[in-house]
NUMI-431868 format. One record per residue (C-alpha): x, y, z. Coordinates in steps of 0.05 Angstrom, whole numbers, padded with zeros to 5 digits, always signed. Layout:
N
XYZ/...
***
This chain:
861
-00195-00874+00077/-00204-00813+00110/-00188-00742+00065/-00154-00680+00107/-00160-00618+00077/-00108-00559+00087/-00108-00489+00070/-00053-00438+00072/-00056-00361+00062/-00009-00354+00003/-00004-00410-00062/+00071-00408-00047/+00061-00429+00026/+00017-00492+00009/+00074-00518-00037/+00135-00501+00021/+00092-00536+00075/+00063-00591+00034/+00138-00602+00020/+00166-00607+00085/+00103-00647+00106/+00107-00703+00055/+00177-00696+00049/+00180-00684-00026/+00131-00740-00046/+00071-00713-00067/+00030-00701-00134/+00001-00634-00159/-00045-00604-00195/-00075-00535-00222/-00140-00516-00170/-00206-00501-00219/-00185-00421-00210/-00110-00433-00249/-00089-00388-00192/-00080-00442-00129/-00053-00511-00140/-00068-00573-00103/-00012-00618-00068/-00037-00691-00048/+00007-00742-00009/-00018-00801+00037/+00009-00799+00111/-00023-00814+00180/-00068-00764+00225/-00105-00773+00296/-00071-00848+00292/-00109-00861+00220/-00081-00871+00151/-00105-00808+00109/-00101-00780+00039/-00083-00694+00051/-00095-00648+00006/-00061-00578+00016/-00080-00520-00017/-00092-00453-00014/-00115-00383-00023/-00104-00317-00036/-00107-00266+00025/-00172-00249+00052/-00226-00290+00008/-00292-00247+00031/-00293-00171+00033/-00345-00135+00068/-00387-00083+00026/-00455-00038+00021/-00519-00073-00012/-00546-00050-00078/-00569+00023-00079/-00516+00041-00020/-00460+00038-00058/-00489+00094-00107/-00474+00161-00085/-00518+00200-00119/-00578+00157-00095/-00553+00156-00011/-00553+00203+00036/-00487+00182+00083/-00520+00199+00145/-00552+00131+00124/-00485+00093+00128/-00478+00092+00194/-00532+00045+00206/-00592+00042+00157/-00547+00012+00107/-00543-00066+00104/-00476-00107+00087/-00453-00163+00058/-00402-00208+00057/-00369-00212-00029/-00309-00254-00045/-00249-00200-00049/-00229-00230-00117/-00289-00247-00160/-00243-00270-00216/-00208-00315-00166/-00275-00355-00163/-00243-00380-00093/-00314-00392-00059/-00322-00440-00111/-00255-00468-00107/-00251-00478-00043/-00327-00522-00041/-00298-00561-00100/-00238-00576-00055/-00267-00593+00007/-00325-00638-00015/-00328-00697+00013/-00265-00683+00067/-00273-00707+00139/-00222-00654+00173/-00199-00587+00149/-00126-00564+00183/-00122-00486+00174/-00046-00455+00160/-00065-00382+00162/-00022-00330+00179/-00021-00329+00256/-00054-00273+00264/-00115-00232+00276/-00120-00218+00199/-00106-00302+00194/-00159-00321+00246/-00208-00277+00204/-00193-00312+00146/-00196-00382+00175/-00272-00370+00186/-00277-00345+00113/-00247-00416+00087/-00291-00449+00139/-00361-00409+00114/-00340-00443+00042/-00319-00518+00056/-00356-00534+00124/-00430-00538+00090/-00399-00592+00036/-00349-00632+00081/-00372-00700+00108/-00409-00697+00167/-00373-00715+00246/-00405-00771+00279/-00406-00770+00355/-00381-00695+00364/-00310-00712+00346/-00265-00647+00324/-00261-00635+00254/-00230-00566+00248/-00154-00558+00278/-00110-00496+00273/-00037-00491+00257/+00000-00447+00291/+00071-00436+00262/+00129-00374+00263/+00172-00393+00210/+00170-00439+00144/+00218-00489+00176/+00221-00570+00178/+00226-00560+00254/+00174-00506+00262/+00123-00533+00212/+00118-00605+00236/+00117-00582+00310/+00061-00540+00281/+00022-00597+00258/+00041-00644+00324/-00001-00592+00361/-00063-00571+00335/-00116-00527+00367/-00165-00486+00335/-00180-00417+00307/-00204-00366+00359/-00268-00335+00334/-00264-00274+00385/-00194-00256+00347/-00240-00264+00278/-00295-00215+00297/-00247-00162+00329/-00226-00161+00259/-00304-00158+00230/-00309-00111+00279/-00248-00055+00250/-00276-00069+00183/-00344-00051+00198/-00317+00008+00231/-00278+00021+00186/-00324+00016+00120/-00383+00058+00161/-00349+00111+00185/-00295+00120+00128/-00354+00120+00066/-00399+00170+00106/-00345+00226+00123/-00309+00212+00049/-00371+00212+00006/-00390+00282+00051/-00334+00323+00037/-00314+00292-00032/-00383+00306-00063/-00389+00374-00022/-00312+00405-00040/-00298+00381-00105/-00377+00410-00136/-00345+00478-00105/-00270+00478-00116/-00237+00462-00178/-00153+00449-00163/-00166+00402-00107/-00124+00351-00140/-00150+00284-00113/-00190+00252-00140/-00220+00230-00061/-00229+00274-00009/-00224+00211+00037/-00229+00201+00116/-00202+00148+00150/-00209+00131+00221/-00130+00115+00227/-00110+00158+00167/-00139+00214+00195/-00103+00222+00252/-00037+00196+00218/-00042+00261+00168/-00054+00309+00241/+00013+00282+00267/+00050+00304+00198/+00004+00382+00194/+00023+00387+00266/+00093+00381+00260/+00091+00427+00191/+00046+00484+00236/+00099+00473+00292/+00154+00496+00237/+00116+00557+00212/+00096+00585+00269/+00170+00569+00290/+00208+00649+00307/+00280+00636+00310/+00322+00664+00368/+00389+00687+00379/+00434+00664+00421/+00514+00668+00448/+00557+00606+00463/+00632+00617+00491/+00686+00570+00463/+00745+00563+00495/+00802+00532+00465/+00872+00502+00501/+00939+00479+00469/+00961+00410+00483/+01020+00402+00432/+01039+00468+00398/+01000+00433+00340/+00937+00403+00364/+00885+00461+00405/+00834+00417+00453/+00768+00456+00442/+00730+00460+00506/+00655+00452+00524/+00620+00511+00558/+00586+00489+00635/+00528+00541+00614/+00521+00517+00544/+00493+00580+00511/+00453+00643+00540/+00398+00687+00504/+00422+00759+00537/+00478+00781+00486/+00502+00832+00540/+00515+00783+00594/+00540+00736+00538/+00591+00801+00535/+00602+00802+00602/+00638+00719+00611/+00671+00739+00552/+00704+00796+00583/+00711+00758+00648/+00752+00698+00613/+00791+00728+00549/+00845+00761+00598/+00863+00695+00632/+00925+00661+00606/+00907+00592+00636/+00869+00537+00643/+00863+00498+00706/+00846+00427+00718/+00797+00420+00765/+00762+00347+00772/+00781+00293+00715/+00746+00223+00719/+00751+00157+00669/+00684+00105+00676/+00677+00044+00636/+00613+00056+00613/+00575+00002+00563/+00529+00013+00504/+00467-00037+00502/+00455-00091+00442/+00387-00075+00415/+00324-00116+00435/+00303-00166+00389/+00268-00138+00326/+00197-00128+00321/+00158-00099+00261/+00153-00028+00278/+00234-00030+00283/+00243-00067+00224/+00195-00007+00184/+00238+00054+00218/+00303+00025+00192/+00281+00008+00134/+00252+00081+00119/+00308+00118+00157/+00368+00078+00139/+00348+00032+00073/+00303+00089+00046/+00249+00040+00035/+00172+00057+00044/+00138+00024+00108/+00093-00008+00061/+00141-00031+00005/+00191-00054+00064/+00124-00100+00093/+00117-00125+00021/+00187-00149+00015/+00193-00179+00087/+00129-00221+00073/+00160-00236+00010/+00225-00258+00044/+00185-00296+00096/+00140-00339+00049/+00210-00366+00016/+00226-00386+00083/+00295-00342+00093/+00260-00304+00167/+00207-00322+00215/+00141-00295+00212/+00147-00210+00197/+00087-00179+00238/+00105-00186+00309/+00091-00138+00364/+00139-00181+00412/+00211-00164+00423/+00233-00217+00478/+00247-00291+00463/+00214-00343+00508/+00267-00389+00544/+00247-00450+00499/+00269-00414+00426/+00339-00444+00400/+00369-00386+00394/+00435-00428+00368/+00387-00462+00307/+00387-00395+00266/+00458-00379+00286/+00491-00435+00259/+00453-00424+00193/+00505-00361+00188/+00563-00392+00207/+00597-00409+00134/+00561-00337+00109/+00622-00291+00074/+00594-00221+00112/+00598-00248+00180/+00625-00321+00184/+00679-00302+00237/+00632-00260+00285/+00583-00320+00280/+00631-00369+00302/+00670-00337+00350/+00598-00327+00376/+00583-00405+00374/+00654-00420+00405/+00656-00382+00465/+00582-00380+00481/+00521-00333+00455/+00498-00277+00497/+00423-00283+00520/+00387-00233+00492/+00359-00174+00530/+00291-00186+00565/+00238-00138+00527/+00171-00135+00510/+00122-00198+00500/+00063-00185+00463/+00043-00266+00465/+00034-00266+00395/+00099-00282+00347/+00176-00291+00369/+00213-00243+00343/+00233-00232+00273/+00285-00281+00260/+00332-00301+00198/+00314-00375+00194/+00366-00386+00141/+00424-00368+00102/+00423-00322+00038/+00465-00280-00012/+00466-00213-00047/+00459-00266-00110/+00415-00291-00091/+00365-00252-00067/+00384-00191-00103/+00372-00106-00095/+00325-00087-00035/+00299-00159-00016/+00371-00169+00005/+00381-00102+00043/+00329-00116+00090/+00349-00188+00100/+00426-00169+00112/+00386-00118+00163/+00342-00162+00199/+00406-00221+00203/+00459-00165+00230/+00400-00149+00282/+00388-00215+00305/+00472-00226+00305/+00470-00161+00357/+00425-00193+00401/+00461-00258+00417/+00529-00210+00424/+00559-00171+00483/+00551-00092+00495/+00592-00050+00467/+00644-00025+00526/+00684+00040+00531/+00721+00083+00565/+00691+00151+00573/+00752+00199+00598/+00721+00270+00631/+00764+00336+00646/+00743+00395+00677/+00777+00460+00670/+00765+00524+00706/+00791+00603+00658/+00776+00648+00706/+00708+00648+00744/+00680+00608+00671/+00679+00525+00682/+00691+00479+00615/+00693+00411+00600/+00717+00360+00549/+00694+00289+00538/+00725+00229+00502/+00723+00156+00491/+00765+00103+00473/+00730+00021+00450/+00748-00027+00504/+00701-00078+00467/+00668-00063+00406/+00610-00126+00425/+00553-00114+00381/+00575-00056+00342/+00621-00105+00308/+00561-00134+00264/+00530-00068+00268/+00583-00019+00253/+00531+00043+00245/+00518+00040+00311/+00597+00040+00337/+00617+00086+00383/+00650+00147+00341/+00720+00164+00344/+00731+00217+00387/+00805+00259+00389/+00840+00225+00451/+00845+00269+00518/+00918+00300+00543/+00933+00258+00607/+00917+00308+00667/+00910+00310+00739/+00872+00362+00783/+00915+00425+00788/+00946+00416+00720/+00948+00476+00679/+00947+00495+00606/+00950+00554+00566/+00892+00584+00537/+00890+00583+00459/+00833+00629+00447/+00773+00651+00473/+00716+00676+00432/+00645+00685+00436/+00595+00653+00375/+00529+00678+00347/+00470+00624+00338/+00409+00625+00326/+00349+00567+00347/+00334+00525+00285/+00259+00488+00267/+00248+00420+00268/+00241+00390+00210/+00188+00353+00172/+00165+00283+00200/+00212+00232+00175/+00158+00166+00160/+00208+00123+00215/+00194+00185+00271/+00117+00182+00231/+00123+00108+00251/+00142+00118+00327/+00086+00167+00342/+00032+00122+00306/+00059+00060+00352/+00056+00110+00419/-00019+00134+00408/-00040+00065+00386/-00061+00084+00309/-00069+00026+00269/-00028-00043+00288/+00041-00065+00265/+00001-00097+00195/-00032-00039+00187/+00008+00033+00199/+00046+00021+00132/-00021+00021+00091/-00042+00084+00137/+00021+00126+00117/+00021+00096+00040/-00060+00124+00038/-00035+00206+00058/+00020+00195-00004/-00031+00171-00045/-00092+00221-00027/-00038+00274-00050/-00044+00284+00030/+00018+00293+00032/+00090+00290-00008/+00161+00244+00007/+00212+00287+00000/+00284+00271+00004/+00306+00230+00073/+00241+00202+00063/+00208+00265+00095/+00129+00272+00093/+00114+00344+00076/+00042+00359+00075/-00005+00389+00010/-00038+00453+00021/-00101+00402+00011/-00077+00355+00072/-00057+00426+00119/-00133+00453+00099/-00166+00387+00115/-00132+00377+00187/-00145+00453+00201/-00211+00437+00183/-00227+00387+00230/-00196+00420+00280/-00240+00478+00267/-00303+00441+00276/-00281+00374+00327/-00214+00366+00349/-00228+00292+00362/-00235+00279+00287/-00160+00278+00280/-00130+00267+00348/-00102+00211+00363/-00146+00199+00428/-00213+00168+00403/-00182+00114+00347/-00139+00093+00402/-00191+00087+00449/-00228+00050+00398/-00163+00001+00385/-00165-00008+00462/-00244-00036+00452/-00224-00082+00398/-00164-00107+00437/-00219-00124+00484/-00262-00171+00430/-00203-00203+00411/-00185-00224+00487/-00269-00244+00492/-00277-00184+00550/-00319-00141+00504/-00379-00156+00466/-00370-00147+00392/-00445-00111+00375/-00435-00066+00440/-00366-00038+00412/-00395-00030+00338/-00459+00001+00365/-00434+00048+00418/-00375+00066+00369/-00419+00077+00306/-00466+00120+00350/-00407+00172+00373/-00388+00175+00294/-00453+00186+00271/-00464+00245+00320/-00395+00279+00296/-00416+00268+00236/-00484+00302+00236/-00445+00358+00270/-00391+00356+00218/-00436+00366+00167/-00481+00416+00206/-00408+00458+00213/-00379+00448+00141/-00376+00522+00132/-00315+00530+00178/-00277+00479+00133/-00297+00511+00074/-00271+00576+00096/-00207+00550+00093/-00217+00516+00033/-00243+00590+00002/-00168+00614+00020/-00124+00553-00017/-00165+00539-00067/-00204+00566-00136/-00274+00564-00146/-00294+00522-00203/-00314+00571-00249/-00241+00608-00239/-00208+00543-00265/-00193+00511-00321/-00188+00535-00393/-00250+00534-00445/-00252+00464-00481/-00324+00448-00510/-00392+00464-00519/-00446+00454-00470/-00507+00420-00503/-00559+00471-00456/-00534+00532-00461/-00478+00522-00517/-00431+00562-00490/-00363+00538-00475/-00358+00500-00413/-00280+00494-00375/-00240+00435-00370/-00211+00425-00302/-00150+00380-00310/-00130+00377-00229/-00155+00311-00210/-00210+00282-00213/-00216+00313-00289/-00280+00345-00305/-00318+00399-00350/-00354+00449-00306/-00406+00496-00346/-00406+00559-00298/-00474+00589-00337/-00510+00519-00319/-00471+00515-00257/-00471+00442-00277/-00406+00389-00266/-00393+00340-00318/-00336+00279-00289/-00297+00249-00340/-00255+00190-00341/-00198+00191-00309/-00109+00175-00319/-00111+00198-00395/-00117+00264-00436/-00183+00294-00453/-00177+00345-00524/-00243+00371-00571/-00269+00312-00618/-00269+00345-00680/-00330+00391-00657/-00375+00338-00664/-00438+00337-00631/-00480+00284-00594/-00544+00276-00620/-00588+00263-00558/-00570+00329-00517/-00520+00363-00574/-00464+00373-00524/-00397+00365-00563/-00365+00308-00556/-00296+00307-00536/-00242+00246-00540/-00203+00218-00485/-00142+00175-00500/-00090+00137-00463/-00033+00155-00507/-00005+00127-00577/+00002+00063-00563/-00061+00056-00526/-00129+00067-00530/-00174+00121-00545/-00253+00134-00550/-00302+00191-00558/-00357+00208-00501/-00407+00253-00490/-00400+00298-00424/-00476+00285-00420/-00482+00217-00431/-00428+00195-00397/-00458+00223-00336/-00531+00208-00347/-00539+00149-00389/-00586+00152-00447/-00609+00078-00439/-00615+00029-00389/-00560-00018-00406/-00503+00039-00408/-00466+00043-00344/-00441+00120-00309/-00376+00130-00341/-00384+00104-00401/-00362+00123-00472/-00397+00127-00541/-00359+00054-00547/-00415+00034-00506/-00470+00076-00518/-00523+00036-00550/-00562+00078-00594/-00584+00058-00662/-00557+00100-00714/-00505+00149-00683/-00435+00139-00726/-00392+00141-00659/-00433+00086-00614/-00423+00015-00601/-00481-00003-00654/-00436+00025-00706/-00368+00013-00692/-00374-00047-00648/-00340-00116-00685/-00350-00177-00637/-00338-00201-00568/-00269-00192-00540/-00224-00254-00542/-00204-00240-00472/-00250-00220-00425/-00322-00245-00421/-00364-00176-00424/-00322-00128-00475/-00335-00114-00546/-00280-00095-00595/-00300-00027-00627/-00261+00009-00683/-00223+00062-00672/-00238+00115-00727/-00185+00168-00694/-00128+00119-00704/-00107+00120-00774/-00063+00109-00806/-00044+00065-00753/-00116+00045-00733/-00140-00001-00673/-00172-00051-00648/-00199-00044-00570/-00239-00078-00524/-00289-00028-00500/-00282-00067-00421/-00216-00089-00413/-00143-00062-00439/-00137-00116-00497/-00114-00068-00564/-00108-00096-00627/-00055-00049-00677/-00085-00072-00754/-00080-00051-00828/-00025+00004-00805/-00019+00050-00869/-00084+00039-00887/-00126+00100-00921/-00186+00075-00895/-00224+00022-00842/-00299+00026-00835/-00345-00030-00806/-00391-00066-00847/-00461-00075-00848/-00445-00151-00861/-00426-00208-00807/-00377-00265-00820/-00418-00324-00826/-00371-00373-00780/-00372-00327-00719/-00424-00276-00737/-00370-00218-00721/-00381-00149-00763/-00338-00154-00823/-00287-00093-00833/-00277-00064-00903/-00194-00037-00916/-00177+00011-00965/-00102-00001-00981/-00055+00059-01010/-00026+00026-01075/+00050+00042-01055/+00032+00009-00982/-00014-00050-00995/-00003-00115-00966/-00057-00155-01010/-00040-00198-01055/-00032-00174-01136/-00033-00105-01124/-00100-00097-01091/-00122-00040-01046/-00189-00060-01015/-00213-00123-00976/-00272-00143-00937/-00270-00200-00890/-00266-00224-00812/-00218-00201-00770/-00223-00268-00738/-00226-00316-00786/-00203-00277-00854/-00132-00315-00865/-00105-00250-00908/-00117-00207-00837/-00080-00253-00793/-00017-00221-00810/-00039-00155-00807/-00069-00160-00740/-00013-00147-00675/-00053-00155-00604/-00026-00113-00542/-00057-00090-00481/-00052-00015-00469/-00011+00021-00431/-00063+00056-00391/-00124+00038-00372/-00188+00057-00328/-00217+00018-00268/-00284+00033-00310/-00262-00011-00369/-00257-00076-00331/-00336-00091-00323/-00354-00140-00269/-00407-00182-00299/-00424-00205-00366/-00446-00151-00418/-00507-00170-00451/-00480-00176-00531/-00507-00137-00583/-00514-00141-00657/-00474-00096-00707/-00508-00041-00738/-00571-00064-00706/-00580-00029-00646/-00601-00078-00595/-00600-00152-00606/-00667-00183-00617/-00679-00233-00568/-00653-00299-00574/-00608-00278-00625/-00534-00301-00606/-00489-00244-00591/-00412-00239-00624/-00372-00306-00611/-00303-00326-00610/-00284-00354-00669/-00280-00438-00661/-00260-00461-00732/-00196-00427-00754/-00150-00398-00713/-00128-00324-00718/-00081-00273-00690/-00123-00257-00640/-00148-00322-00614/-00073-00356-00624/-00053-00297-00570/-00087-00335-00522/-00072-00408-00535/
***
């Protein structure tokens, strides 16, 4: 029997469409990563009995990255990146082991079925998954197809098994478009960022961001939000005159009346109607007209709509609204969420979704008066040929759904409602009056048929005060006459739904990808959210865009990404080649860039104005180790000591508070060490400003601490404090904390694994001694009498914090609250012996302990 292997994009899609396709019988099991399980049913395909096996993964499995030495910066120059430097193709999650996952999987299958997301992003992916199984699936005989595509909108019984009645297959040109943008994106976005990171923060010092990044799209994003902010300081208010008449109706109840001219800038001619109209003691009627006019339902919702209401009216970010709509599509309650398309083909049962809302308690009678007397067709708008519309494919509660996940899905169902509905009709009622040579009007409107607005009541046509019943000729007296000062007002800042429209207009980014544009300006400190959901820019983002201005326009125009969108469109279709775009795309950057950098002065000019040199900021913390005066600690992102009489830059780590270590010194290059921490209940470690940036021996890492700092004999390294091998990860080492007391700690020098021990203890040191089951340092407790836990009074104790049963109790694991990127090493840390220096070869490292079973190692069971 034949095996059919299928992959879906998301573990929680394999099980919903290994569900509906096996209808509910099927077996499971955990995949080798403990991330992705496996679903296996039999069932029939091509005509043949076959055993399936769905499964999945996680997102993109391969990300695309720099060799080696390029991914140093010290070591490059970026000019280099544009073309010099080779890539390569790593698996995004390296934990997730999904490479291997996916071989295990797929050897010895004879056809693979591919549920990606139907999308570029998902045909990209496809050829990931195929990379990994293809080489170790069973060989086709006689050229028969092996590889079919699934192409679905919505995690339905009806949509997925028409999905997998009609197979095709994945579209490579779709695949490289997307190898293409990443390429682009990974060349030209490292070489501009590294530049102007590495060149403005060795020069300024309250830059605070930790990246001075560039970004193809993100660019040009941030020059739409400085343009609008230069467009309101530059703004120069003007005065202005308006003349409001008013007439009396009932002796209650003054009609105010419209001006013809609207306003006028000349304050004596404003004077002059004045004077010309306050004498008159009537109004006449001169025209009055009543036209049933009709408000339009909106077009079916695309992506880009669904992110402007959701910023504008549900005050939810672009890219947390995206998060939940995937969310709410993967459980099956809308149809697929990244759509460009806002017209629905003939063929789509419009009626199927509706009747899933007919018993809803919102909007149960709309839905089946709607039903009863026959839906509206929607309005014909644009079809992008990719995904219907988005679509609520069934019903849901405020229960059950809950907080925002529910806003956007009562959203996205009142939407769809309004489509199938009628316009909204009214009567719009118009009468002109005449006070002397002046002309005035006043509008109003009454609901013949509220339609749409019904289901959408924010969008109903406002109340209006009802007109007096005229006819030409009529006359009323005039009320009052009076002439009002104005003056012009600003815009205002970029709301991130007007952000949104702009982006979609100039063709920045796609409908997947503007919401990760606009989140990258927040987070680059580019620019702030302010209330309405306003982007304000940073005196950083304002200098950068004047910047590039400054030096070439083009850098943050809108004009050459969207030219460059236009080429990729063009791969995707298969009417461009793929290495003409990259080349002839690359080549333009690199000469900007070469320019850029030839040209940096004019940046840095505006830089000069906005921001402090280095050696005017900060306050004195410690002790350079050349010169031994006091060198400045700069706490503005990224955090770093700056000696001004070296002239020398010394990056700490990052997201925790730096303070003197006791003046201590280091003894290789006698700078003073200082300590960073990550707050009580975290960790903390001392580091040497030096050290940390050039490591002393070859198996420290840049960025490192004296909890990894291998040298022989110094009290505050790894040699000294270090116990045994983390029971978590598989390249830490727990280290002592000799700041902690009295409530001292355990940490993994890789990971954020903390171990709270011995609280109240006077003192902890580490042993020269190693537990003889699992050859971890042994830790020697001093006890105050009033406070000690040990048995018969005691106050000291040596043993294992492993495998010593009178520790167990003493020992409380937690991981803490803060942690550096820097502390989760990739690969496996060669071990080392305790108090030793490094471990003599062949000598086995710390172990987990296998025999008894302790606080620690019961954590994880």
């Amino acid at each position: 029997m034949k095996t059919v292997l299928m992959v879906a994009e998301k573990p929680s899609l394999a099980q919903s469409i290994a569900r509906i396709l096996s209808r509910g019988s099927m077996s499971s099991r955990k995949g080798l990563n403990g991330t992705c399980s496996v679903y296996e049913y039999p069932g029939t395909f091509a005509g043949q009995p076959v055993r399936f096996k769905m499964t999945s993964v996680c997102g993109h499995v391969m990300t695309l990255d720099f060799l080696g030495k390029y991914n140093k910066w010290d070591k490059v120059d970026p000019a280099e990146l544009f073309s010099q430097a080779p890539t390569e193709k790593k698996e995004a999650n390296p934990k997730l082991n999904m490479v291997k996952f996916l071989q295990v999987e797929g050897r010895g299958c004879d056809c693979i079925v591919l549920w990606l997301d139907c999308d570029k992003e998902g045909e990209n992916i496809c050829f990931e998954v195929l990379d990994a199984v293809l080489p170790v699936m069973n060989q086709a005989h006689g050229g028969e197809q092996t590889v079919f595509r699934a192409r679905f909108s919505s995690i339905t019984d009806t949509d997925i098994c028409a999905a997998m009645a009609r197979l095709g297959e994945p579209d490579h040109n779709e695949a490289l478009s997307v190898d293409a943008r990443q390429e682009l994106d990974l060349r030209i976005g490292c070489a501009f960022t590294r530049f102007q990171t590495k060149y403005f923060q060795g020069k300024y010092g309250n830059l605070d961001s930790s990246l001075i990044s560039f970004g193809p799209c993100q660019t040009p994003t941030l020059g739409f939000c400085v343009e609008r902010h230069d467009k309101i300081q530059s703004f120069k208010p003007e005065t202005y005159w308006v003349l409001q008449a008013k007439v009396d109706v009932d002796k209650d109840r003054p009609l105010l009346l419209d001006w013809d001219r609207v306003r006028v800038f000349d304050r004596e001619i404003a004077q002059m109607f004045l004077n010309m109209t306050k004498l008159e003691q009537e109004a006449q009627v001169e025209a009055t007209s009543r036209k049933e006019k009709a408000k339009q339902r909106p077009l079916a919702l695309n992506t880009v709509e669904m992110l402007r209401v959701a910023s504008s009216a549900l005050g939810m970010g672009p890219q947390h609204a995206m998060q939940t709509a995937e969310r709410l599509y993967t459980q099956g309650y809308i149809s697929y969420p990244r759509t460009e398309t806002t017209h629905y083909p003939e063929s789509f049962d419009l009626k199927g979704p509706l009747r899933q809302q007919a018993n809803h308690p919102y909007w149960a009678d709309t839905v089946k008066r709607l039903l009863a007397a026959g839906i509206n067709r929607p309005r014909k708008g644009h079809d992008a040929g990719d995904h219907p519309p988005i679509t609520p494919m069934k019903a849901a509660t405020e229960a059950e759904l809950g907080g925002e996940a529910w806003r956007l899905y009562e959203y996205i169902t009142r939407h769809f409602i309004a489509t199938v509905s009628h316009d909204c009709k009214y009567l719009q009622s118009s009468v002109s009056f005449r006070i002397g040579p002046e002309r005035f009007t006043c509008t109003g409107k009454t609901v013949i048929s509220p339609g749409f607005t019904e289901i959408m009541p924010w969008q109903s046509v406002p109340l209006e005060e009802s007109l007096p019943t005229c006819q030409k000729g009529d006359t009323l007296a005039v009320a009052e006459v009076k002439l009002l000062e104005k003056q012009t007002s600003p815009p205002d800042y970029l709301t991130e739904a007007e952000l949104i429209t702009l982006m979609e207009k100039h063709g920045i980014g796609t409908d997947a990808s503007i919401p990760v544009h606009i989140n990258n300006i927040c987070q680059r400190n580019y620019v702030v959210v302010e209330s309405g959901r306003r982007l304000k820019p940073t005196n950083l983002g304002i200098v950068l865009v004047h910047g590039y201005y400054k030096i070439d326009a083009e850098l943050v125009l809108p004009t050459i990404r969207s030219a460059v969108e236009k080429q990729l469109s063009l791969i995707a279709q298969g009417r461009a080649d793929f290495r003409q775009v990259l080349g002839h795309t690359l080549d333009v950057f690199k000469r900007k860039f070469h320019y850029f950098v030839d040209s940096i002065a004019g940046m840095d000019e505006l830089m000069e104005v906005s921001f402090s040199p280095l050696a005017a900021t900060g306050k004195p913390l410690s002790r350079c180790g050349k010169c031994h005066r006091f060198m400045k600690y700069i706490q503005a992102k990224p955090s770093r000591l700056h000696c001004s009489h070296c002239d020398e830059t010394h990056t700490l780590p990052q997201n925790g508070t730096i303070k003197l270590y006791k003046e201590l010194r280091c003894p290789l290059d006698d700078f003073e060490l200082v300590l960073w921490s990550s707050g009580s209940r975290g960790k903390s470690y001392p580091l040497c400003p030096y050290c940390s940036n050039h490591p002393p021996f070859r198996d420290m890492k840049k960025g490192t601490g004296c909890n990894e700092c291998t040298h022989p004999s110094c009290q505050h390294s790894l040699s000294m404090l270090g116990i045994g091998q983390c029971v978590e990860c598989e390249s830490g080492v727990l280290v002592l904390d000799p700041t902690s007391g009295p409530k001292w700690r355990v940490a993994c020098n890789r990971c954020s694994v903390v171990a709270h021990c011995f609280e109240n203890a006077h003192r902890v040191r580490v042993s020269a001694e190693t537990c003889a089951s699992c050859e971890a340092a042994l830790l020697d407790v001093d006890f105050n009498k009033a406070k000690s836990p040990l048995p018969g009074d005691g106050t000291q104790h040596t043993g294992c914090v492993f495998c010593d049963p009178v520790f167990q109790e003493l020992v409380e694991l937690k991981h803490a609250a803060s942690c550096h990127p820097m502390h989760r090493g990739p690969g496996r840390r060669q071990g080392r012996g305790r108090g030793r220096g490094r471990r003599p070869a062949g000598k086995a490292g710390p172990r987990r302990p296998k025999d008894k079973m302790s606080a620690l190692a019961a954590y994880f069971v």
